[in-house]
LUMGUTOR-31742 format. One record per residue (C-alpha): residue number from 1; residue in three letters; x, y, z. Coordinates in steps of 0.25 Angstrom, whole numbers, plus 5000, padded with zeros to 4 digits. Example, Ala and Ser with C-alpha at 12.3 -4.5 7.8 and 13.67 -1.06 7.14 Angstrom:
BEGIN
- num/residu/east/north/up
- 1/ALA/5049/4982/5031
- 2/SER/5055/4996/5029
This chain:
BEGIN
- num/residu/east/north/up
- 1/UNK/4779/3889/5133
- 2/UNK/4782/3902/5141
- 3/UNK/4797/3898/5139
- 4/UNK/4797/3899/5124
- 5/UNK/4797/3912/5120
- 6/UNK/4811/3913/5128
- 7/UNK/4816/3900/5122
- 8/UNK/4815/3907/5109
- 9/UNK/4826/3919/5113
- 10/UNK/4837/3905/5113
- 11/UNK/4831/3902/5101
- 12/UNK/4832/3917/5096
- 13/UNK/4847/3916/5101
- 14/UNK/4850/3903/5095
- 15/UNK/4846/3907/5083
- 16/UNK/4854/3920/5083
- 17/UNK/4866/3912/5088
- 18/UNK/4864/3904/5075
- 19/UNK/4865/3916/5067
- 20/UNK/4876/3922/5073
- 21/UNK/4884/3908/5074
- 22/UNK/4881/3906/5057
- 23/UNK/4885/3920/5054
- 24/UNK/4898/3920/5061
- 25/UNK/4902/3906/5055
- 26/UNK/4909/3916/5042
- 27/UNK/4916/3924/5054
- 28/UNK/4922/3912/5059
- 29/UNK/4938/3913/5054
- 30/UNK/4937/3926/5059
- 31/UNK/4944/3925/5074
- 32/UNK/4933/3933/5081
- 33/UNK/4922/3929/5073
- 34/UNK/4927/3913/5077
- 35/UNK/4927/3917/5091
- 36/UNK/4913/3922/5088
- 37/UNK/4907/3910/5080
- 38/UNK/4913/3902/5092
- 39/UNK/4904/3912/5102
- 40/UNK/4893/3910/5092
- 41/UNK/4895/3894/5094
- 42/UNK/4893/3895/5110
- 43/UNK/4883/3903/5109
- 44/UNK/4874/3896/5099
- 45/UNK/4876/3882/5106
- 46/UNK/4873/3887/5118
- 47/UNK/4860/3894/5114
- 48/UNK/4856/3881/5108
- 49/UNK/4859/3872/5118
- 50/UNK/4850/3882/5128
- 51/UNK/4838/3881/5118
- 52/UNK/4839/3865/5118
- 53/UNK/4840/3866/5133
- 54/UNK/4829/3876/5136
- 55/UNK/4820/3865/5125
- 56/UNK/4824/3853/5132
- 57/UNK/4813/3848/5142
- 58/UNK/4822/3838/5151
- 59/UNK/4833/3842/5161
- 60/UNK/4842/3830/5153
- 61/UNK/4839/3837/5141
- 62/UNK/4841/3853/5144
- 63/UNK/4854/3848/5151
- 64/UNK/4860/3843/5139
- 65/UNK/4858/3856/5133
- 66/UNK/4864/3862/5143
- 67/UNK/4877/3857/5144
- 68/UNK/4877/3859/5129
- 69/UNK/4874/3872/5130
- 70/UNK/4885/3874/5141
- 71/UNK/4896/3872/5129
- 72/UNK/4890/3885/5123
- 73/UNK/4887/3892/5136
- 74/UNK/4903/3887/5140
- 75/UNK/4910/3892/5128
- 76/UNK/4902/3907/5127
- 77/UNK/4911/3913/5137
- 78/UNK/4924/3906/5129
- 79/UNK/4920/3910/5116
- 80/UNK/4916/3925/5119
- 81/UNK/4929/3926/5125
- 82/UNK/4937/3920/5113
- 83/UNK/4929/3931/5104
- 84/UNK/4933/3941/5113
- 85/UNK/4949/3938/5114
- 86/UNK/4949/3937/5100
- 87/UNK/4940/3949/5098
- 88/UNK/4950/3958/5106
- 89/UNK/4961/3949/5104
- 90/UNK/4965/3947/5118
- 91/UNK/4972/3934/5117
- 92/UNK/4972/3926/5130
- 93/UNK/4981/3914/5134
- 94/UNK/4979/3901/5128
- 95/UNK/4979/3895/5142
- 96/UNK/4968/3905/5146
- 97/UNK/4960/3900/5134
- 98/UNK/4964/3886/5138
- 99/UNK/4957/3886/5153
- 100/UNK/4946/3891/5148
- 101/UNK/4943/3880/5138
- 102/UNK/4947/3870/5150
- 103/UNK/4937/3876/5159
- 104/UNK/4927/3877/5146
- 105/UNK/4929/3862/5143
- 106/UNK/4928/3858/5157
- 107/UNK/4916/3865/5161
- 108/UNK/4909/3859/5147
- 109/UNK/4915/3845/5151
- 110/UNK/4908/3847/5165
- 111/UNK/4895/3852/5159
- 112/UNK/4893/3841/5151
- 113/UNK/4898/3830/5156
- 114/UNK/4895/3830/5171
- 115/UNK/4881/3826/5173
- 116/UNK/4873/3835/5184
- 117/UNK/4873/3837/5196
- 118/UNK/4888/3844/5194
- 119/UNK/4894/3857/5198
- 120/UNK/4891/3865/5186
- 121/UNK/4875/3861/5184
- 122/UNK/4870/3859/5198
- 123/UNK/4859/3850/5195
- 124/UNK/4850/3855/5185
- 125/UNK/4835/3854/5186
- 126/UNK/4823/3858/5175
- 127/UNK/4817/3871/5179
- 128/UNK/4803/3873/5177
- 129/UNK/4791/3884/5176
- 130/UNK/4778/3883/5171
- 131/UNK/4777/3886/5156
- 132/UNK/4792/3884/5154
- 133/UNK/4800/3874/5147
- 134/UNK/4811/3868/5159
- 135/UNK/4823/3874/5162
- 136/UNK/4836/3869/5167
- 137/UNK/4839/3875/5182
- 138/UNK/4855/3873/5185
- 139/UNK/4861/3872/5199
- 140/UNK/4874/3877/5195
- 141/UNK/4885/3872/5203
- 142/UNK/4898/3878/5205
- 143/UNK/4904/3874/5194
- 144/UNK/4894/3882/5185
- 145/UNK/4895/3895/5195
- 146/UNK/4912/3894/5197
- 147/UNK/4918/3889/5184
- 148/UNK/4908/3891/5174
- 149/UNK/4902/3905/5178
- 150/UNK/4917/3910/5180
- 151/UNK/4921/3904/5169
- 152/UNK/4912/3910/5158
- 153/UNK/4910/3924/5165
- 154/UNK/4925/3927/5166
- 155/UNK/4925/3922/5152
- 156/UNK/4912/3932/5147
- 157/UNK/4918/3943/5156
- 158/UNK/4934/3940/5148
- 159/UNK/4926/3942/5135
- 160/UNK/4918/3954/5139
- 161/UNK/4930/3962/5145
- 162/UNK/4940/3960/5132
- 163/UNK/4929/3967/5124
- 164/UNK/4926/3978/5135
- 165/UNK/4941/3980/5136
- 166/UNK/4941/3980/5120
- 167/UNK/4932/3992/5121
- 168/UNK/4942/4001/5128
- 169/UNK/4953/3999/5119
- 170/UNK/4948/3996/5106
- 171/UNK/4944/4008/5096
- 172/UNK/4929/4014/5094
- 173/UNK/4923/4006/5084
- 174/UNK/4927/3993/5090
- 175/UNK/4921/3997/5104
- 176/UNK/4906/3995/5099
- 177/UNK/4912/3980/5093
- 178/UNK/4916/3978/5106
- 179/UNK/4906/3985/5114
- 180/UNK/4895/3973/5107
- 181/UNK/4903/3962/5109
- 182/UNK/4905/3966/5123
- 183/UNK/4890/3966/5127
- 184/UNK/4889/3954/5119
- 185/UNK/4898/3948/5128
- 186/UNK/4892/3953/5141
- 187/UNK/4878/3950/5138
- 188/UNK/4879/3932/5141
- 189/UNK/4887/3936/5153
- 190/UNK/4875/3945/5159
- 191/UNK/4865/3934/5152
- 192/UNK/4871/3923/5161
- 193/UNK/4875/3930/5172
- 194/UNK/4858/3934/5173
- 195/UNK/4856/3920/5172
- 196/UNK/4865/3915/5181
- 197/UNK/4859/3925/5191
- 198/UNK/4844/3917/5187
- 199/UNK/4842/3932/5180
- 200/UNK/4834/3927/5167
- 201/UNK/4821/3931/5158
- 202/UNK/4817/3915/5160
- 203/UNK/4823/3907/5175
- 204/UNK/4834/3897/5171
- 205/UNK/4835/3901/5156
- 206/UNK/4846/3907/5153
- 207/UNK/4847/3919/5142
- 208/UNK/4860/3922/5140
- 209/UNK/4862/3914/5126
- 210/UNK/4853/3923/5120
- 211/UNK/4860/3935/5127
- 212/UNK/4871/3927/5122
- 213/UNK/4866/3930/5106
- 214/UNK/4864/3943/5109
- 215/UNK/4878/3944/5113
- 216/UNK/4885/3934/5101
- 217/UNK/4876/3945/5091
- 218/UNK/4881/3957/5096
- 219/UNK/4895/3951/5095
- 220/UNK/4893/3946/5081
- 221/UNK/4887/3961/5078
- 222/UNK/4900/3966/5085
- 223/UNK/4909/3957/5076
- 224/UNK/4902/3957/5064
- 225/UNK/4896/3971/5062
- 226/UNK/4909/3978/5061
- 227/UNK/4915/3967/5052
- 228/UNK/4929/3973/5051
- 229/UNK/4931/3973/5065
- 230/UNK/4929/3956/5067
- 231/UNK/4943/3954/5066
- 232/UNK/4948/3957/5078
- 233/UNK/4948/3970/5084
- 234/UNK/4960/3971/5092
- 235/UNK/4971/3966/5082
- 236/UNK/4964/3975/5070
- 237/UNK/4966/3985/5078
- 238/UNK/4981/3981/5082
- 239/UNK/4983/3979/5068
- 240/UNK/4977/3990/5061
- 241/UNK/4982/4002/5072
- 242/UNK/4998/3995/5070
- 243/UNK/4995/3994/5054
- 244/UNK/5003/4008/5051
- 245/UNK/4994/4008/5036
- 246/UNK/4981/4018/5038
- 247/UNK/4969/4006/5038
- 248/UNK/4955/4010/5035
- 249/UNK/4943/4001/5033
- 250/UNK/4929/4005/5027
- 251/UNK/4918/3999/5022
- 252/UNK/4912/3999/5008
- 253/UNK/4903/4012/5012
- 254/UNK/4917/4019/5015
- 255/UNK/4914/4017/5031
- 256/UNK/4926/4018/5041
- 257/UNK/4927/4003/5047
- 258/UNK/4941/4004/5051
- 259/UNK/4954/4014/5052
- 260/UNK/4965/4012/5057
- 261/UNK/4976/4022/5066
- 262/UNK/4986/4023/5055
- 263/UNK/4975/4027/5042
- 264/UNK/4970/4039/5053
- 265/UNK/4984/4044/5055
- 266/UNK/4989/4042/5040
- 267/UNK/4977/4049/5036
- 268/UNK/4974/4059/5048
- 269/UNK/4961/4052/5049
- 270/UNK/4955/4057/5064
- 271/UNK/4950/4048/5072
- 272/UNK/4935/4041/5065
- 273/UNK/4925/4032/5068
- 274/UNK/4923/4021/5062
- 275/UNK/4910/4022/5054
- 276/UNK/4910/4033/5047
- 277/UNK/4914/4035/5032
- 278/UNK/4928/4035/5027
- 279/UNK/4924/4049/5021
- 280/UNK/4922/4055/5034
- 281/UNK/4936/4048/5039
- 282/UNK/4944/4049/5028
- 283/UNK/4947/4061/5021
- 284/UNK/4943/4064/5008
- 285/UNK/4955/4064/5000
- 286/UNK/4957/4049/5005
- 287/UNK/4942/4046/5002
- 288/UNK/4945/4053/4987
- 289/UNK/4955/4044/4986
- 290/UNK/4950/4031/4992
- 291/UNK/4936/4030/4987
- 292/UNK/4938/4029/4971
- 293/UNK/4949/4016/4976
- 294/UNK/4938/4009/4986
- 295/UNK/4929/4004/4973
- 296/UNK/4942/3998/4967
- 297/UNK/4941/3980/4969
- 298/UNK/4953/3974/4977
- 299/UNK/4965/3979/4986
- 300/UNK/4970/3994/4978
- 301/UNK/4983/4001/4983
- 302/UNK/4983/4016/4979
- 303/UNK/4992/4027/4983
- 304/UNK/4988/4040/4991
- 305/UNK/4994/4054/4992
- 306/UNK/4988/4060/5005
- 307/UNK/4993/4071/5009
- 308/UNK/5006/4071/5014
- 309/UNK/5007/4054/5013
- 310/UNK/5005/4045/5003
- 311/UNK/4996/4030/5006
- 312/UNK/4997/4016/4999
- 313/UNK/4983/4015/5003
- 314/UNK/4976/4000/4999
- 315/UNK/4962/3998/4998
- 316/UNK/4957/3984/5001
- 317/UNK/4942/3980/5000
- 318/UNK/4937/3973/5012
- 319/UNK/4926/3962/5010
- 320/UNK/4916/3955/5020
- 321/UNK/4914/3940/5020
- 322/UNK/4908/3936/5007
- 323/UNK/4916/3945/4999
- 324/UNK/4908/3959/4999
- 325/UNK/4917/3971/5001
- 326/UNK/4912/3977/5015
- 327/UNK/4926/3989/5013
- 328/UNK/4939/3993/5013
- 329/UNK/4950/3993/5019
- 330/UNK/4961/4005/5015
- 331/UNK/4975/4005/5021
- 332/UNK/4983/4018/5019
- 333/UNK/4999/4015/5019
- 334/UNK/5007/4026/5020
- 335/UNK/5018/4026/5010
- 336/UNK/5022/4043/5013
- 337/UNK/5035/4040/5017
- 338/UNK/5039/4027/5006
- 339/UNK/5035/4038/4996
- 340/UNK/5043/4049/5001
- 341/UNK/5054/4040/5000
- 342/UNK/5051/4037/4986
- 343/UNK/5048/4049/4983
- 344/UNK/5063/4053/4986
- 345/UNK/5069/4041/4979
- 346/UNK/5061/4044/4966
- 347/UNK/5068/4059/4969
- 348/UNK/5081/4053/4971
- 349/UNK/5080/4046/4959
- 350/UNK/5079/4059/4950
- 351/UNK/5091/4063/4957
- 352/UNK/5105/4065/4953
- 353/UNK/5113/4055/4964
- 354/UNK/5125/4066/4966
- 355/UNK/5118/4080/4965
- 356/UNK/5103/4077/4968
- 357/UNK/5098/4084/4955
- 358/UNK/5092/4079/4943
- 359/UNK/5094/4067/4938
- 360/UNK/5097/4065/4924
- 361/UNK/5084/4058/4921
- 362/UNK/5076/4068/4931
- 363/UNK/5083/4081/4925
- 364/UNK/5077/4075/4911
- 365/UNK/5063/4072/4917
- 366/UNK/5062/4086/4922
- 367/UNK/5067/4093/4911
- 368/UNK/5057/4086/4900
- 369/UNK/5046/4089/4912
- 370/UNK/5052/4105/4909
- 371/UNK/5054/4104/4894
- 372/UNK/5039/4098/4893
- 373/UNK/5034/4112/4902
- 374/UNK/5040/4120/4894
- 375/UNK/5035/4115/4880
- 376/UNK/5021/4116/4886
- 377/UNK/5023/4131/4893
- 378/UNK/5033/4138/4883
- 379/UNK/5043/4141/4897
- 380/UNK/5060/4142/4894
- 381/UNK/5067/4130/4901
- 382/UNK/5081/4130/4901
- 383/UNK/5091/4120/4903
- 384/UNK/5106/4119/4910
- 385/UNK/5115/4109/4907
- 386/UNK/5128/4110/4912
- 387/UNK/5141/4102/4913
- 388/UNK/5154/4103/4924
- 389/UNK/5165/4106/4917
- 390/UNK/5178/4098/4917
- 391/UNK/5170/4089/4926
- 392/UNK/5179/4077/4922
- 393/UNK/5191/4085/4928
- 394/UNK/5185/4088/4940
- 395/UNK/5182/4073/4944
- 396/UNK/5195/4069/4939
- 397/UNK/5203/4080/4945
- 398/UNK/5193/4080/4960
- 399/UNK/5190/4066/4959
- 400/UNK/5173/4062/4957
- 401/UNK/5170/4067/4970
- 402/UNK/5174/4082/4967
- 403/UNK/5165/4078/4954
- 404/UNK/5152/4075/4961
- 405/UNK/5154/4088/4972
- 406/UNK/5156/4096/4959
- 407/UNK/5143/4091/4953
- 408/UNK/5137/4094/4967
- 409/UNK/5142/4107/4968
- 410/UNK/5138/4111/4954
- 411/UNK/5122/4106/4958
- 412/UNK/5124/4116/4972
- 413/UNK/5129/4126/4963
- 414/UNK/5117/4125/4951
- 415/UNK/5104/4121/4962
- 416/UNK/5108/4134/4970
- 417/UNK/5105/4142/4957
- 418/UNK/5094/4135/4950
- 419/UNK/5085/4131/4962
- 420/UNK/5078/4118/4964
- 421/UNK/5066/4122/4955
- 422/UNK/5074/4119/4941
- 423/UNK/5078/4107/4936
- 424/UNK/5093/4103/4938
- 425/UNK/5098/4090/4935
- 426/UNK/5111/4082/4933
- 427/UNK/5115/4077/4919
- 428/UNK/5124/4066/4921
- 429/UNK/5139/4069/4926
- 430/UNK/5142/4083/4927
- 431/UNK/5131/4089/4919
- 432/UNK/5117/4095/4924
- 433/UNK/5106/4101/4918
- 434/UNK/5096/4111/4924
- 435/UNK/5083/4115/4919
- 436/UNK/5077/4128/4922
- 437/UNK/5061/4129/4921
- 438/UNK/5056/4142/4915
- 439/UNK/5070/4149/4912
- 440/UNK/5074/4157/4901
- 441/UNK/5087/4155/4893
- 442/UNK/5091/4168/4902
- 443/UNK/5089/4163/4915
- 444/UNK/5094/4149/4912
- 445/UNK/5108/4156/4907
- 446/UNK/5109/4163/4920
- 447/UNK/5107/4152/4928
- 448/UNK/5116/4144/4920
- 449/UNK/5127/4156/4922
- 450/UNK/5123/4157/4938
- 451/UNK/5127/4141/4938
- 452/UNK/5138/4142/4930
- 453/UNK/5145/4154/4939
- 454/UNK/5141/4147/4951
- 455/UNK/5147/4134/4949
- 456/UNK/5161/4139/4944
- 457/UNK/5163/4148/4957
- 458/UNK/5160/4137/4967
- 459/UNK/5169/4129/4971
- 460/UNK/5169/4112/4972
- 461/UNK/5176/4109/4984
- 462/UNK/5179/4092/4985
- 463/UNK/5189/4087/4995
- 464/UNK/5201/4096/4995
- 465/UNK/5197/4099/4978
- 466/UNK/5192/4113/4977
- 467/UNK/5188/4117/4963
- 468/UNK/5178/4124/4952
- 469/UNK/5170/4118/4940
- 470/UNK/5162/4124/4930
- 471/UNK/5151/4123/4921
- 472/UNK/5147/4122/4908
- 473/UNK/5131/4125/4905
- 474/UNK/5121/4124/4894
- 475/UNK/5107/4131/4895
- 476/UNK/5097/4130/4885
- 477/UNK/5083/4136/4887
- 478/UNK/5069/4130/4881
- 479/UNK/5055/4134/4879
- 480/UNK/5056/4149/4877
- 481/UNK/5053/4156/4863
- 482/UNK/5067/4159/4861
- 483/UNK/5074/4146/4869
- 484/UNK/5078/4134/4863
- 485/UNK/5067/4126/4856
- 486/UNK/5061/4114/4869
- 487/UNK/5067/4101/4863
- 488/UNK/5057/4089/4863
- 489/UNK/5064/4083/4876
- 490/UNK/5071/4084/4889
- 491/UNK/5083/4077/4883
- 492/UNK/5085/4086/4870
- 493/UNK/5082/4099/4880
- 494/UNK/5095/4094/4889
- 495/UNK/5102/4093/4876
- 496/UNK/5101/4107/4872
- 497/UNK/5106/4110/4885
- 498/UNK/5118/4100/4884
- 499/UNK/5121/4108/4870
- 500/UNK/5122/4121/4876
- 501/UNK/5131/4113/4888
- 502/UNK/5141/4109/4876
- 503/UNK/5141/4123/4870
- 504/UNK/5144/4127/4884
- 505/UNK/5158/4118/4884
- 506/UNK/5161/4121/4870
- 507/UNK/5162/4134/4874
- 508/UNK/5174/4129/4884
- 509/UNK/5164/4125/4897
- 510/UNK/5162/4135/4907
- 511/UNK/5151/4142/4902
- 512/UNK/5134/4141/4901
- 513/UNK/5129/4141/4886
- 514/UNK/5114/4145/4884
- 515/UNK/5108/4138/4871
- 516/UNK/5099/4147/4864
- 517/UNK/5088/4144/4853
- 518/UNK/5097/4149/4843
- 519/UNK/5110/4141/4847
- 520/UNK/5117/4153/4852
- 521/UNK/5124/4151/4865
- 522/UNK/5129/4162/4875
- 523/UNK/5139/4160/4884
- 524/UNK/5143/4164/4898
């Protein structure tokens, strides 16, 4: 017949819608993809339904399959509505969603049940042409052209506004998404507006379920091509832009699918186009890093110095249905100002609670770090240790807080003269020792002298108390040809120190003693 080569285009279509309809069955608990296998349904059925009507020979028989086919043709403008609201998650009102299902189920009841001549078919008769199977010819009545035309139209142009509007608002790479499903949602509308107007390739037929394939495969290539992007758009985008952690998204070719506002900002990433490879977007000390931790298996958490700022940066592979790896997803949490913070409570802890110098355990910890440089390097160390004399009397006499202002004073007295660069640290009570790197025994005893001056002509003022202490010091030095021979650790080198303190109050307090190699001692 001359028809038959047109029949085949339904055909064609039906088959396609087939395809479409199997291949988003795995898409299914996906919320788009539902609203998309619900599309995929209408369509299908109606195609189906149109090629048993356009084979069927009898009016009785091609009006079976036309009312058939009008729960497909009824629930087109439904379900691209619901894919769109859920694809720009626009959420209407239940009672909105609730009058168009009234309306739906009463224009299906109507189709269906009421036998023609009615108000929605008109009479319909066989419409026929030489060389041509028949063709159904509708009178439509007004209930086809003021409910149902309405009805469907305001719903197709509902769809395609809330993806145009999406194009406005919604970030580069989603525009051309969008921009598919949009004219995949426009083409049926035109289709059946032609057709309507009697505008068609054959009289009476009616293309617009295979415009209608067209469209459902441009919005299945829209969905499904850019696989990361079928989960809902708007609320990805809500989520990720509010997530304050950097986000960055690439495939298993170290393509850019995704990035987030925050991993720009944290990593003064310019603005990029989704596409191009994570070397050209990130720079390439973050690439250093990241690329030897892509190949590791599972979820890995690292930690990144960059910079200025430090990342807890987490690394998760990302797989497609079926369990092959498609990428990764890396999320950058900045953790600058929590270390910091540690930072300074691991520096309080090596501190002294009263004086903020050295703690006992630190002061040892840096000495051995010394004592270890200078049996390496052959340089002169030389050690202070010195004790407040009397310092049971002054507490008993002032009371503890005149104690503890005299034990600050003393620290003013000795960091003004020593500097920050040497080590200083207290002992326990009222002793401290200091450790001088790369000091003869010569400049150690003048330093020591300079302390000792300084601290006996300054006053401790506490409450109404005012008062002068002075102190008893021992210097040893280590490491030089003619010094003291190094010890073999940090403890034994204080000790020498500490014996050169005791000849110091042997010798009645008051005074600095310099412990030579020989055992001699000089005073001052």
């Amino acid at each position: 017949m001359a028809s038959i080569p047109w029949i085949w285009t339904f055909i064609v279509s039906a088959g396609l819608m087939l395809s479409l309809w199997v291949f988003s069955i795995q898409f299914i608990k996906n919320q788009i993809g539902k609203a998309y296998f619900f599309l995929l349904t209408a369509v299908l059925f109606w195609t189906l339904m149109q090629i048993g009507e356009l084979v069927a020979v009898t009016l009785p028989a091609k009006m079976v399959f036309v009312r058939l086919q009008f729960i497909g043709i009824n629930s087109v403008p439904l379900t691209l509505l619901s894919l769109a609201s859920k694809h720009s998650n626009i959420r209407f009102h239940r009672v909105f969603w609730l009058s168009t299902g009234v309306i739906w189920f009463v224009l299906l009841l109507f189709i269906i049940v009421v036998p023609e001549p009615n108000y929605f078919w008109g009479e319909p008769v066989l419409y026929l042409t030489e060389g041509s199977i028949p063709i159904v010819d509708y009178n439509y009545g007004p209930l086809f052209n003021y409910l149902f035309i309405p009805f469907a139209y305001i719903l197709y142009l509902t769809s395609f506004y809330i993806f145009v509007k999406g194009l406005a608002s919604r970030r580069k790479f989603y525009k051309m998404q969008i921009l598919l499903i949009g004219i995949g949602a426009l083409l049926p509308a035109v289709s059946n507006i032609l057709y309507v107007l009697n505008i068609s390739f054959v009289p009476h037929v009616n293309f617009t379920t295979v415009w209608i394939s067209i469209s459902a495969l441009m919005i299945g290539f829209a969905l499904y091509r850019y696989r990361y992007l079928d989960v809902n758009p708007v609320p990805r985008e809500k989520l990720l832009e509010s997530i304050t952690d950097g986000i960055v998204v690439i495939d298993y070719n170290y393509r850019l699918l995704d990035i987030n506002y925050a991993a720009k900002n944290l990593l003064s990433i310019k603005d990029t186009v989704v596409g191009e490879t994570a070397d050209e977007v990130l720079p390439e000390k973050m690439m250093s890093f990241l690329r030897p931790l892509l190949t590791r298996e599972g979820c890995t958490l690292h930690l990144l110095r960059y910079e200025d700022k430090v990342f807890d940066v987490r690394i998760s592979p990302l797989t497609k249905i079926g369990g092959a790896q498609s990428g990764y997803l890396i999320m950058f949490h900045d953790i600058t100002e929590r270390e910091v913070l540690h930072q300074k409570i691991k520096e309080k802890a090596k501190l002294d609670p009263l004086t903020q110098i050295l703690n006992r355990r630190e002061l040892f910890n840096r000495i051995e770090k010394e004592r270890s440089e200078v049996k390496n390097e052959k340089i002169p160390l030389s050690i202070l240790m010195m004790d407040i004399d009397h310092f049971k009397m002054i507490n008993d006499t002032y009371g503890h807080e005149a104690g503890d202002r005299t034990i600050e004073k003393i620290v003013e007295s000795v960091e003004s003269i020593i500097g920050s660069h040497q080590i200083f640290g207290r002992y326990g009570g009222d002793e401290f020792v200091i450790a001088l790197k790369n000091t003869p025994s010569s400049i150690a005893l003048r330093i020591a002298r300079d302390i000792h001056n300084k601290v006996a002509t300054n006053s401790i003022v506490s409450r109404n108390a005012s008062f002068n202490v002075h102190l008893s010091i021992g210097v040893i030095t280590v490491g030089g040809d003619d010094d003291i021979p190094l010890p073999d650790s940090s403890d034994a080198l204080v000790a020498l120190a500490d014996a050169a303190l005791y000849r110091a109050k042997e010798k009645g307090r008051n005074t600095v003693v310099s412990l030579s190699a020989d055992d001699d001692h000089s005073f001052l």
